[in-house]
C-alpha positions in Angstrom: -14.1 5.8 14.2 -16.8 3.2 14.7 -18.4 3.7 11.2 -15.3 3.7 9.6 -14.2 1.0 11.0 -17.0 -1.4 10.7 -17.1 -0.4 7.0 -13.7 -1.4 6.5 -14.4 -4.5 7.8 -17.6 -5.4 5.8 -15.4 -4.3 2.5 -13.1 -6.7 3.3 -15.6 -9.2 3.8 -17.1 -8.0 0.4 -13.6 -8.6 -1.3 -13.9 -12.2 -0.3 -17.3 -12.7 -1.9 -15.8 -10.5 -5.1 -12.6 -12.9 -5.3 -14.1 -15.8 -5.7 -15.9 -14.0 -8.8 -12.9 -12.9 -10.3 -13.3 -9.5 -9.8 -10.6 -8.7 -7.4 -7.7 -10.3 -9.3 -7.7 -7.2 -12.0 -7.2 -4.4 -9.0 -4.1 -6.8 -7.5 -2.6 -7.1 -10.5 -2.7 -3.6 -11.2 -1.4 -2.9 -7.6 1.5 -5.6 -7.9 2.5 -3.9 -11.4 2.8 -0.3 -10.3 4.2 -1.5 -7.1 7.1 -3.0 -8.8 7.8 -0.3 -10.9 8.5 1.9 -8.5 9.8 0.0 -6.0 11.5 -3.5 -7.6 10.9 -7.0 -7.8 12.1 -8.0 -4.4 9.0 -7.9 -1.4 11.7 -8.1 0.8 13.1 -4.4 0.1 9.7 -3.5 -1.3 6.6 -3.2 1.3 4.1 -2.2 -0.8 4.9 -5.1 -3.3 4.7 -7.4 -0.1 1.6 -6.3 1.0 0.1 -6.9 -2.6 1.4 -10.1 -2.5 0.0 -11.2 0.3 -3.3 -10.0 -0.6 -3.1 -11.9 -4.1 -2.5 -14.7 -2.0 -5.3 -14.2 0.5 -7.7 -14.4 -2.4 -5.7 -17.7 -3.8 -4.3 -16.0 -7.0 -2.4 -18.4 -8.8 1.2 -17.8 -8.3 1.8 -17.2 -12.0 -0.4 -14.8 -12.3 1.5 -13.0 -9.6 5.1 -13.4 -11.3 3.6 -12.0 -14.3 2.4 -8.9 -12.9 5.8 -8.1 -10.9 7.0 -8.9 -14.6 5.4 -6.2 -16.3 5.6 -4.2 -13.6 9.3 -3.9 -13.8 8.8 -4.0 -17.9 10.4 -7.7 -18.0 7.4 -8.3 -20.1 5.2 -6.3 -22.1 1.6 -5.2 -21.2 -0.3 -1.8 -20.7 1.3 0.7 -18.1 -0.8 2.5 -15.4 -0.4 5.7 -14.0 -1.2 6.8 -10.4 -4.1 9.3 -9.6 -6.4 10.7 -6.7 -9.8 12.3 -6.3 -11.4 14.3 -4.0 -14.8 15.1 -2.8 -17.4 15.6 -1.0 -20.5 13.0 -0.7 -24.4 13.1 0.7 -24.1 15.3 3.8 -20.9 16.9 3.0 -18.3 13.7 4.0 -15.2 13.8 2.4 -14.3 11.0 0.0 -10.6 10.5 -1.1 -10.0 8.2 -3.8 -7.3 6.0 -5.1 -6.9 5.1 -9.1 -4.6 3.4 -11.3 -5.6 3.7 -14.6 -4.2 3.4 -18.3 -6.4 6.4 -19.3 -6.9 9.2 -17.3 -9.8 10.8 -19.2 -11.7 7.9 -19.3 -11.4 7.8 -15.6 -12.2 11.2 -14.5 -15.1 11.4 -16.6 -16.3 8.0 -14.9 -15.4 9.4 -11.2 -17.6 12.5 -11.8 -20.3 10.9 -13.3 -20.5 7.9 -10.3 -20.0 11.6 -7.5 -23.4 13.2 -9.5 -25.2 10.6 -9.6 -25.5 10.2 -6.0 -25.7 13.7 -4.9 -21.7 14.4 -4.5 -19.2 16.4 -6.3 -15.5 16.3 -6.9 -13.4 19.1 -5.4 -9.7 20.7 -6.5 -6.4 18.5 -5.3 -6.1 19.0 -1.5 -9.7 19.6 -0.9 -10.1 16.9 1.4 -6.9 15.1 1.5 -6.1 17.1 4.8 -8.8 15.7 6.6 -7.1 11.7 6.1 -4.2 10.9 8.3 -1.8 8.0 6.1 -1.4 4.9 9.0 -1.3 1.5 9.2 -4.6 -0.4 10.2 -4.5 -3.9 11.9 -7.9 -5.6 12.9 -7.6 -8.4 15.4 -11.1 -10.2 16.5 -12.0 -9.7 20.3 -12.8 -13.5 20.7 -10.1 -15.8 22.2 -8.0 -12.7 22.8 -6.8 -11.1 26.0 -7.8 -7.5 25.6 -4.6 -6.7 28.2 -1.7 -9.1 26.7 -2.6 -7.4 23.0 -2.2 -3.8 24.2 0.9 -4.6 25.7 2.0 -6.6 22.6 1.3 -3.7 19.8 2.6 -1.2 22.2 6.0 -2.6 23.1 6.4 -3.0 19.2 5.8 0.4 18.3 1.6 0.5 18.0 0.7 4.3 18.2 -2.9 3.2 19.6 -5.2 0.3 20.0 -9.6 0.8 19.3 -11.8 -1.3 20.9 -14.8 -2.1 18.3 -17.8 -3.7 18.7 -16.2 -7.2 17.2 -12.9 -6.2 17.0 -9.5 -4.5 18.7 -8.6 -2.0 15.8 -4.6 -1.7 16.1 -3.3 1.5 14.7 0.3 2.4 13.8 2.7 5.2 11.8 3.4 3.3 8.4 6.9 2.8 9.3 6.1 0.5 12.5 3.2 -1.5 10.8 5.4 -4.2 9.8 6.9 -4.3 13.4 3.3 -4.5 14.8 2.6 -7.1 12.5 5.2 -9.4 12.5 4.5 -9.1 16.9 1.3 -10.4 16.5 1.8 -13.3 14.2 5.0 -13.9 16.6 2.3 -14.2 19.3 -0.2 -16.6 17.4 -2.5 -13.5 17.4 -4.7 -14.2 14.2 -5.1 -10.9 12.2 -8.2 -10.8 10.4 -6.9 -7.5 8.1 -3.9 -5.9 7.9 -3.2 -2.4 5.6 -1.9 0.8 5.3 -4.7 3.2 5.2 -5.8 6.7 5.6 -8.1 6.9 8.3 -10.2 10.7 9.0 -9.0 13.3 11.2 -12.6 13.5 12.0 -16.1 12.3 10.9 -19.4 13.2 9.6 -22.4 12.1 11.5 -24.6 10.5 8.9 -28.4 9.5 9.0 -31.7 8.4 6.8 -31.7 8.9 3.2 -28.0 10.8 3.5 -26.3 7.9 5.1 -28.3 5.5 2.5 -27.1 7.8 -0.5 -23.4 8.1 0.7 -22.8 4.1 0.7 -24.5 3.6 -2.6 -21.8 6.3 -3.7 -19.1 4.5 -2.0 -20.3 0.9 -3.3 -20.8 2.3 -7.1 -17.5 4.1 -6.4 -15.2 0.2 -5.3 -17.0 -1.6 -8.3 -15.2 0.9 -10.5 -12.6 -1.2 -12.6 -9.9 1.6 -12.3 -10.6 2.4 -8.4 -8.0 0.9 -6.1 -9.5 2.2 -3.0 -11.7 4.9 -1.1 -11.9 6.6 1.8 -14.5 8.5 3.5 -15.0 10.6 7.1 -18.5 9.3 7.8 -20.0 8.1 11.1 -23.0 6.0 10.6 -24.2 3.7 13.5 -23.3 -0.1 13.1 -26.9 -0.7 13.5 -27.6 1.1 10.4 -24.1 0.2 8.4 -25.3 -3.7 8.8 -28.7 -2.7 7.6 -28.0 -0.7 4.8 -25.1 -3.1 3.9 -26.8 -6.2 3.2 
């Protein structure tokens, strides 16, 4: 999981430097919106409203901003309505690429999500081409320094953790969707800073990627997140840190 992993962690780096441009705000809203239509107003009874709330927050969204979208999410006030899709794929070097959308217009969408696949050697597959190979969990990241390697196993584990990763910078906690709120609230119950917490879909398996492949796949990936109607993207790659860092920057 090392590639995966340390990609995960340099997009959530890269949603800090987008935020303070702006450009997150508009995939949060959207998020907060469709959350709360399907699931209400209240983050209490609604995790997946919470979880976009807290994200909104992380990236200092003004709170009005916020009650508006659960607003028009619920249809308290008027504003487009977005619509829930997927698409999957297949990348440089045959990974698998799964992709998350809300969009108003689904046309406009697919067309864009095919053209961003060709242009970097990829091409979209049928519904449950690749969605097998993704596994739905809960992903916690918790930086190695200043923490007891020990203490935290016993910590996730006792409050329903299904695994814990040790990565080069970082313990990667991994639980079932149902206990990550459990896991979480242990940890901040324990003063253990998080550095990202989310429910994710993380590969059954990877692809071992070098070279001009591995170089092609992230520009497909990077062109794919800087689409407007993408919420997120997943991928089964294994590229060495070495060369993630290197290709990243």
């Amino acid at each position: 999981m090392s590639g995966h992993s340390k990609w995960h962690s340099i997009k959530h780096k890269k949603m800090a430097m987008d935020a303070r441009k702006g450009k997150i705000f508009t995939k949060i809203i959207r998020e907060m919106m469709i959350a709360a239509k399907m699931g209400g107003p209240n983050p209490d009874t609604n995790p997946r409203l919470r979880m976009a709330i807290e994200k909104a927050k992380s990236v200092n969204m003004p709170n009005e901003n916020i009650q508006r979208a659960i607003r028009r999410g619920t249809g308290e006030e008027g504003g487009v309505s977005y619509e829930q899709v997927t698409y999957e794929g297949f990348g440089p070097g045959g990974v698998a690429i799964f992709v998350e959308v809300l969009t108003d217009n689904k046309n406009r969408s697919a067309s864009e999500i095919r053209s961003i696949f060709s242009r970097h050697n990829g091409n979209l597959g049928g519904a449950g081409s690749v969605s097998w190979i993704f596994e739905r969990k809960g992903l916690i990241s918790v930086k190695k320094e200043g923490v007891d390697e020990d203490k935290l196993m016993g910590i996730v584990l006792d409050s329903g953790a299904e695994d814990m990763r040790t990565e080069k910078d970082t313990y990667d906690v991994i639980t079932n969707v149902e206990n990550f709120e459990s896991v979480k609230e242990a940890l901040e119950k324990n003063n253990i800073p998080i550095e990202n917490a989310s429910i994710t879909y993380i590969p059954k398996n990877t692809v071992k990627l070098e070279g001009k492949d591995a170089e092609q796949l992230l520009k497909l990936l990077d062109e794919l997140e800087e689409s407007e109607d993408v919420q997120n993207v997943y991928a089964n790659f294994d590229i060495s840190d070495e060369l993630l860092e290197k290709i990243s920057k």
